[in-house]
C-alpha atoms as one frame of an Amber mdcrd trajectory, in Angstrom:
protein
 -49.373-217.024   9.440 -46.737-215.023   7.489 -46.003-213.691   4.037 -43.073
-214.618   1.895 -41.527-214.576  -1.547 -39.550-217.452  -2.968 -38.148-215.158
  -5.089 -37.568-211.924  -4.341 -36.177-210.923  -7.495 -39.133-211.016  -9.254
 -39.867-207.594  -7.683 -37.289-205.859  -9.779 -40.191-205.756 -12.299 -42.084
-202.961 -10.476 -39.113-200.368 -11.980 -41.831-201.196 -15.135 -44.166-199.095
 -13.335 -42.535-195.535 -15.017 -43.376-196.368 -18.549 -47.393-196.233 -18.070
 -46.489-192.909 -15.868 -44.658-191.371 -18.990 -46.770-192.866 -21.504 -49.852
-190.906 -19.615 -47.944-187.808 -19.287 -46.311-187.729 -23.103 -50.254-188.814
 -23.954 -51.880-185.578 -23.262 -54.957-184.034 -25.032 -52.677-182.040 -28.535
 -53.827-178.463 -28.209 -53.447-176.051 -31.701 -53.332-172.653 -30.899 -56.038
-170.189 -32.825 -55.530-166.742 -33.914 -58.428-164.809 -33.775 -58.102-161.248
 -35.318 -60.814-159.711 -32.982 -58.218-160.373 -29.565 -54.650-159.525 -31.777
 -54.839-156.238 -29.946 -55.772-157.350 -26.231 -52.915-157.173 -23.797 -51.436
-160.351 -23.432 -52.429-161.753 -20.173 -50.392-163.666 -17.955 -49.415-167.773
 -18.802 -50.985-170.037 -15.803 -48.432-172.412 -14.383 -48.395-175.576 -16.130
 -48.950-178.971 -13.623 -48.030-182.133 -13.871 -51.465-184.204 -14.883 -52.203
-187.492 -15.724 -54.817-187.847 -18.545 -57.200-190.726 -17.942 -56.108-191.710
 -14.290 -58.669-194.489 -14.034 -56.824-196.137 -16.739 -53.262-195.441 -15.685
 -54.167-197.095 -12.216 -55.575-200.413 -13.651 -52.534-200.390 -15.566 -50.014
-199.842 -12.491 -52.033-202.170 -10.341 -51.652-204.880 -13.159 -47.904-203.929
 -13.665 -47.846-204.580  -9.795 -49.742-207.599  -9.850 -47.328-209.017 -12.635
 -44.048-207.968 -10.515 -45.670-210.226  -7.429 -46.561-212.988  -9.640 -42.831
-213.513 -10.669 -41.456-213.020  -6.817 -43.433-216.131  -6.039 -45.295-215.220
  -3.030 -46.217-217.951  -0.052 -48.101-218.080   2.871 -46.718-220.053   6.175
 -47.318-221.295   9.132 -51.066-221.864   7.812 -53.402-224.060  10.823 -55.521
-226.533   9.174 -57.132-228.779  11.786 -59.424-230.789   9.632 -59.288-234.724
  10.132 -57.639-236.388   7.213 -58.983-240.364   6.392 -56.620-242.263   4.122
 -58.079-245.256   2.705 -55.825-247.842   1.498 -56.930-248.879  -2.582 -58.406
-252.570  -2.144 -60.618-250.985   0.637 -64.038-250.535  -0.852 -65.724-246.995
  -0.564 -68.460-248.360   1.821 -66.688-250.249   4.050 -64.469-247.869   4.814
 -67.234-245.270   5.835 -68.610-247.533   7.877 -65.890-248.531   9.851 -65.292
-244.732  10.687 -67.396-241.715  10.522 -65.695-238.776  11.951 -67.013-235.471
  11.279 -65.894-233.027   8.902 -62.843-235.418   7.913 -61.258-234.886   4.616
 -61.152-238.334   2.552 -58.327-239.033   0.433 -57.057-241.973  -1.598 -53.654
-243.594   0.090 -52.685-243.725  -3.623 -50.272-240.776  -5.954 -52.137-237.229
  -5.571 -53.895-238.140  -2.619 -57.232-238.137  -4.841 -60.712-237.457  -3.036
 -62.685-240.854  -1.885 -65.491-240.315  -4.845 -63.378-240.955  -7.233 -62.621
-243.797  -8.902 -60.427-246.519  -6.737 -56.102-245.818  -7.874 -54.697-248.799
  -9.153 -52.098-250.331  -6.071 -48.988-249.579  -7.886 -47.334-247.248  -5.256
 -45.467-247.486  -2.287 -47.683-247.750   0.717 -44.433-246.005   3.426 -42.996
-243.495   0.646 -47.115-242.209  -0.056 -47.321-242.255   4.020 -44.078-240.054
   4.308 -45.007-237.826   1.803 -48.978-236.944   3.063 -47.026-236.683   6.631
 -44.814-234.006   5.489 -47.232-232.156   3.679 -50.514-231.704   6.271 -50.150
-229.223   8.575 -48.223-230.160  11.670 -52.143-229.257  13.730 -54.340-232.241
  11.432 -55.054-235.384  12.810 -54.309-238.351  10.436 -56.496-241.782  10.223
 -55.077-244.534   7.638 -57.310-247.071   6.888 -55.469-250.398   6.188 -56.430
-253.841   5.244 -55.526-256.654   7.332 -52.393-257.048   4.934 -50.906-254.326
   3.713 -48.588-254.577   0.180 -46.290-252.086  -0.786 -43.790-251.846   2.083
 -40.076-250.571   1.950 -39.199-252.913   4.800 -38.547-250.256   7.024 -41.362
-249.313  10.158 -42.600-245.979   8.490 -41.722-243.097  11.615 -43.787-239.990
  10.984 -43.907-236.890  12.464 -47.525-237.402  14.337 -49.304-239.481  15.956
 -50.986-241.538  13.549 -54.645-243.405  14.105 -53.677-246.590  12.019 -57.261
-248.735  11.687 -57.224-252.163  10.173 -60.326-252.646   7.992 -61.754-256.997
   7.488 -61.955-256.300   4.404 -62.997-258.942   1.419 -61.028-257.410  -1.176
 -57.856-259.954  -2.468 -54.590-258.602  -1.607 -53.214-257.091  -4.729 -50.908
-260.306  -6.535 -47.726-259.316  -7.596 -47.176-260.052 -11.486 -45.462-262.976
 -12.137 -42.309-262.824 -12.803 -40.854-264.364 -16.364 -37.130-266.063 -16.612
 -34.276-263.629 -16.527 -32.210-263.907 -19.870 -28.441-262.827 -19.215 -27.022
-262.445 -22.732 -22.522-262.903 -22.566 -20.965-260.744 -25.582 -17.047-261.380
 -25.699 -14.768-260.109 -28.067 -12.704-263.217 -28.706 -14.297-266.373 -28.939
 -11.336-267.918 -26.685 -12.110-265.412 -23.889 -10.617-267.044 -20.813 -13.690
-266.310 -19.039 -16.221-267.930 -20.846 -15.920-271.567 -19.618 -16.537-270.030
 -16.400 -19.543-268.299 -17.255 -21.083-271.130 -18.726 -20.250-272.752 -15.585
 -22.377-270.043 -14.001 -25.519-271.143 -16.704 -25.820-274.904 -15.846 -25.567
-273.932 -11.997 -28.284-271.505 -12.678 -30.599-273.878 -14.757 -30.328-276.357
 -12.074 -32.631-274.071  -9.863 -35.159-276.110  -7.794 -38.535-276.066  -9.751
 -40.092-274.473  -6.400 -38.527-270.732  -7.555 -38.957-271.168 -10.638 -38.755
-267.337 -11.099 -35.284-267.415 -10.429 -34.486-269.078 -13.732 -31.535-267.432
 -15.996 -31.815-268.405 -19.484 -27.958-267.375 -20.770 -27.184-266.905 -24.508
 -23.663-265.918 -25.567 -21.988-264.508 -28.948 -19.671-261.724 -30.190 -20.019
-258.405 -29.621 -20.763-257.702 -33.130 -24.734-259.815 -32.301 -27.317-257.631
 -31.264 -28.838-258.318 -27.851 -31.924-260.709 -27.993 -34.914-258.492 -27.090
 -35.501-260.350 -24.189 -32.387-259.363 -22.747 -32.190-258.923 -18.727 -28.765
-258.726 -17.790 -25.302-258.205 -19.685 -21.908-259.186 -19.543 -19.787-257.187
 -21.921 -16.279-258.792 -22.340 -14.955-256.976 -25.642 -12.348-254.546 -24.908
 -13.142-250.318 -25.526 -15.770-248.148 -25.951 -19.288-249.414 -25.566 -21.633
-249.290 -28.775 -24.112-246.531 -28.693 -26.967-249.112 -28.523 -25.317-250.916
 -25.529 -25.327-247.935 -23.798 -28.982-246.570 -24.785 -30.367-250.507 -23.446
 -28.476-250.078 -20.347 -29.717-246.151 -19.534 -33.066-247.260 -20.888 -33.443
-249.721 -17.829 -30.813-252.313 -18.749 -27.851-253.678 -16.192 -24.635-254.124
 -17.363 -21.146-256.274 -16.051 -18.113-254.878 -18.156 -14.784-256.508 -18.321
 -11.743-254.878 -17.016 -10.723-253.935 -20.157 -13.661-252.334 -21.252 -14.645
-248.109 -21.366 -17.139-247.569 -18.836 -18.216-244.385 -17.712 -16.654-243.365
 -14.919 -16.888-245.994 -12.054 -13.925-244.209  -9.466 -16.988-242.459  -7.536
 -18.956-245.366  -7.836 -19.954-248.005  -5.237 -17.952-251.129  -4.280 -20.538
-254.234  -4.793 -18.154-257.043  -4.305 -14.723-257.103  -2.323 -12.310-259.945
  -1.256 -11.458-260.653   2.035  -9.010-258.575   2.450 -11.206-255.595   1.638
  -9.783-254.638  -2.013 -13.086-253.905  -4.631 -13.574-256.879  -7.574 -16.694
-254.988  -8.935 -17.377-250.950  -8.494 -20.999-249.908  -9.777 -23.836-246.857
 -10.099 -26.888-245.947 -11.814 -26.644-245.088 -15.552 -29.967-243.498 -16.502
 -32.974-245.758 -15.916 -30.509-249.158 -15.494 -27.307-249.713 -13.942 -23.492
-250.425 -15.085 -20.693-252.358 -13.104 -17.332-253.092 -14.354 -14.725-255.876
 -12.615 -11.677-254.834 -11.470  -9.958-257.997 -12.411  -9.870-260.166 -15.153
 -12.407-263.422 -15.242  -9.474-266.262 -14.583  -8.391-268.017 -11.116  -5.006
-266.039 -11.062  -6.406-262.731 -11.078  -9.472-263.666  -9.207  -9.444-266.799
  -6.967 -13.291-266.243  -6.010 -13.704-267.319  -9.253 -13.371-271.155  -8.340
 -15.259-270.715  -5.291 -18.802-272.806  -5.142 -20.825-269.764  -4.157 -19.939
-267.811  -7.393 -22.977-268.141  -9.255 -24.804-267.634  -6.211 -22.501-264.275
  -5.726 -22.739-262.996  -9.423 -26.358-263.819  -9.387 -26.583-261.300  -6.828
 -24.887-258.148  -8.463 -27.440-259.039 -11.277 -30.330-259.314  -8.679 -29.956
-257.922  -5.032 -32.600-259.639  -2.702 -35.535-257.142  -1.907 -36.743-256.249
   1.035 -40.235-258.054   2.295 -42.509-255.739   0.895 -46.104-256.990   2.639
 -46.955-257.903   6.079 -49.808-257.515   8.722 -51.138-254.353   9.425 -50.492
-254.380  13.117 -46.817-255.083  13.274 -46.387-251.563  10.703 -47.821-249.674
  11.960 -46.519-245.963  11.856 -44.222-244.956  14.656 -43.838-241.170  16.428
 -40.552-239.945  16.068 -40.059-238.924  12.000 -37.783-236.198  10.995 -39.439
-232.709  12.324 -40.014-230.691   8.041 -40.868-227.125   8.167 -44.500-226.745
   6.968 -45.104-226.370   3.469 -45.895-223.185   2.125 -49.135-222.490   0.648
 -48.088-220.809  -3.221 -50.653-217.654  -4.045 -49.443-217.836  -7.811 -53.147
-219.268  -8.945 -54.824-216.854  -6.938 -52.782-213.889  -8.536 -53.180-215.425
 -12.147 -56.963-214.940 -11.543 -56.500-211.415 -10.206 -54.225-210.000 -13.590
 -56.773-211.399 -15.662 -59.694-209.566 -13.940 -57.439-206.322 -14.376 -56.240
-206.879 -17.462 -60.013-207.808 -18.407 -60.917-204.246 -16.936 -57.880-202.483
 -18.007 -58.875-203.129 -22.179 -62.347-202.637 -21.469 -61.326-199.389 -20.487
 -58.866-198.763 -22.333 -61.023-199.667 -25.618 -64.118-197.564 -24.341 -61.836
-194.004 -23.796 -60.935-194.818 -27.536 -64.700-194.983 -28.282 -65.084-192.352
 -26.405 -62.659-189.499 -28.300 -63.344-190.673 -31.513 -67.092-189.388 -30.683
């Protein structure tokens, strides 16, 4: 175990230690001299030497101790290398409370909700919203390297990154029969792609309503996959159902475009539209012989892509090619990985990246210590007062 400061800095606040010094020592007792006719004729005796003295020095010390206290607050101070070896149960949500005691009982374990925060078991069951392998990553890196680890999963487990989740320790991965109904993921309701042009005889649009009628001739069995497209100038606002966007007007993009698309909304601009800047950004589509058609990155909360070409066959021969729609449908909507499988085929592997152990902050403890001085410095300080003015 050792003692740190995240920010060392802070201590430069100790050079606040002097004032209370000089306030005590410019504070003394004021003493009037007397003259008393009776001693006018006495030999004048010798001055004692003055010294240095502190009036009140129970006070002055709460008050450098709480200066001091302050000072270490603001440096941030840690404690590593910490040894916890308590046994940690994780309990997938959709798990009930009883069934997961019974199907382990280790002693002295600590039980914690597989769910954001890691709440404690008694409370009430986290709604399934969360990544299963990101929450088992993160509780991985955070206990100390020394605590075992059981995760109690159903059967089939939701939530999955489709990646085989490698952790740093072994892990004790239990599969519960539980009864409780895998967790359903919301249906999903027809995508609405919304085509804004500036011109109505944009050479592109025939194309793009090529694109619609090969969409709406989905199969009935993904009927999820459904695009609804709705076209107009650029001057129409988008329908509030809007999903998708392809801007085709030439320059800058309307404030409102841009607050839908960095409020969660993706966009395809034209070639001959503004875009933020897309150099950096990263190729989504090229030809075959390697050169980029569509560049793309995050914007906000959504996403923006821009072509490289313009929408006819002589600047883009893919155009005429039957897997188009199938190809734009994709910048739109990249597959996902399989996000639920059995329990037993991912489960967590040994081998995760080695984290240095996370430091344990003492900033609540030290909040609670000032107060106690500062509550003890004004009672002090207030009762002295009292105290003269008797």
């Amino acid at each position: 175990m050792s003692f740190g400061l995240l920010l060392p800095a802070g201590l430069l606040a100790l050079l606040a230690l002097s004032i209370p010094l000089l306030l005590h020592l410019t504070r003394r007792t004021e003493q009037q001299a007397t003259v008393f006719a009776a001693l006018r004729w006495l030999k004048a005796s010798q001055r004692p030497r003055r010294q240095v003295r502190f009036d009140e020095l129970p006070l002055l010390v709460l008050r450098l101790l709480l200066l001091a206290l302050l000072a270490l607050l603001l440096a941030r101070p840690v404690l590593s290398g910490l040894t916890d070896a308590r046994h940690w149960v994780a309990v997938t949500p959709g798990i009930d409370r009883a069934e997961a005691r019974a199907a382990l009982d280790p002693p002295d374990a600590e039980w914690r909700w597989l769910a954001s925060g890691f709440p404690a078991l008694d409370q009430e069951t986290p709604a399934r919203l969360h990544s299963t392998s990101s929450l088992l990553r993160e509780l991985d890196a955070t206990l100390p390297d020394d605590a075992a680890l059981t995760v109690l999963v159903p059967r089939r487990i939701d939530g999955l990154d489709g990646e085989r989740p490698a952790l740093r320790r072994q892990v004790d991965w239990h599969i519960v029969d539980t009864q409780a109904a895998p967790a359903q993921p919301a249906p999903k309701s027809p995508a609405v792609l919304a085509v804004r042009y500036g011109q109505p005889d944009e050479q592109a649009l025939p194309y793009l309503r090529a694109v619609a009628t090969a969409w709406r001739v989905t199969p009935a069995a993904a009927e999820e996959r459904q695009v609804r497209v709705t076209s107009g100038p650029s001057s129409e606002p988008l329908e509030a159902q809007a999903s998708w966007l392809v801007w085709l007007a030439p320059g800058a993009l309307p404030p409102d475009i841009r607050a839908w698309i960095a409020a969660g909304g993706t966009a395809l601009l034209g070639v001959a539209s503004q875009a933020p800047d897309l150099a950096g950004g990263n190729a989504l589509w090229r030809d075959a012989r390697g050169e980029v058609i569509v560049r793309g990155r995050a914007w906000g909360d959504g996403r923006v892509m821009q072509l490289t070409r313009e929408l006819t066959p002589a600047t883009l021969p893919e155009l005429l090619d039957p897997g188009f729609p199938d190809r734009l449908r994709t910048l739109f909507d990249p597959p996902q990985p399989p996000q639920s499988a059995f329990a037993e085929t991912v489960a967590p592997r040994p081998g995760g990246l080695a984290l240095p152990s996370v430091p344990q902050p003492l900033q609540p403890w030290l909040a609670v210590l000032v107060a106690m001085v500062f509550v003890a410095e004004r009672w002090l300080a207030t009762s002295s007062r009292r105290g003269r003015s008797a």
